[in-house]
N, C-alpha and C positions, 0 to 999 in steps of 0.2 A: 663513876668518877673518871675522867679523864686529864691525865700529863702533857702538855703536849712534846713529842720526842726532839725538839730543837727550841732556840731561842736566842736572842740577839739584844741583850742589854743597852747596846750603843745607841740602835736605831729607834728612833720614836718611845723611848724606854721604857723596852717589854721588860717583863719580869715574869721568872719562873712559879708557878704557883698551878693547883689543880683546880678544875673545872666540876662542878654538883650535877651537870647536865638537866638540871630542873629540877633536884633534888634538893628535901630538904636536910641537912644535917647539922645534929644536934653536935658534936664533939670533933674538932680535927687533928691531926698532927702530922706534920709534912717537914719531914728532913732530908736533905742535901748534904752528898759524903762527895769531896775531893778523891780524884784515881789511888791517893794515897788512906784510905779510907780515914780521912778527917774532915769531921763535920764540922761544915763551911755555911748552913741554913738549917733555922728550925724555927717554923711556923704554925700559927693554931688557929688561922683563918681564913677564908679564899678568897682576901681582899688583896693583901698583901703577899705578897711572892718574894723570891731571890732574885736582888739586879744582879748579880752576877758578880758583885764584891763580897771581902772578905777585909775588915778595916778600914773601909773605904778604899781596897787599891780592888779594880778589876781586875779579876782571874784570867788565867792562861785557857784559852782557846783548847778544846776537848768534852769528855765525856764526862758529863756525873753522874752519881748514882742517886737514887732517892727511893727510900718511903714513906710510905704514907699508911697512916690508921684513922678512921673514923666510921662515928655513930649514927645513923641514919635517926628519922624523927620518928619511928616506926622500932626505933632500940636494938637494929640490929648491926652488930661489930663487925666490919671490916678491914681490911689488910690488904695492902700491895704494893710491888715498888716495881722499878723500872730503870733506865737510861734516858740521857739528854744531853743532846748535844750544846755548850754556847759556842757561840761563834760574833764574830765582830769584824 
């Protein structure tokens, strides 16, 4: 699985969200914590990602935190988080 470590909601409207790299998995959970650890994103699919709002108002330019848990199709549990930048 792959985050990728930046993103930019404004342009062409990426959204933060992980990447299977050709895997298949069966279970996701993908959360996004504000510098103030308040979770701002939580996701259970790798369609859909964080635009980078919270209410509909876009977030302040910085760092967030995230992770992420899921089950491979093969039943095996993983775990890990990371950083990310938005930017606009």
């Amino acid at each position: 699985m792959y985050v990728p470590t930046a993103f930019n909601p404004v342009s062409g409207g990426n959204v933060l969200h992980p990447y299977s790299g050709g895997n298949t998995i069966k279970f996701i959970l993908f959360r996004v914590y504000n510098r103030y650890g308040n979770l701002v994103f939580e996701g259970h699919d790798l369609i859909n990602g964080w635009d980078g709002r919270v209410n509909g108002a876009l977030q302040d330019v910085g760092t967030y935190v995230w992770t992420l848990e899921y089950t491979t199709s093969g039943g095996k549990r993983k775990k890990g988080s990371g950083t990310s930048v938005l930017f606009h």
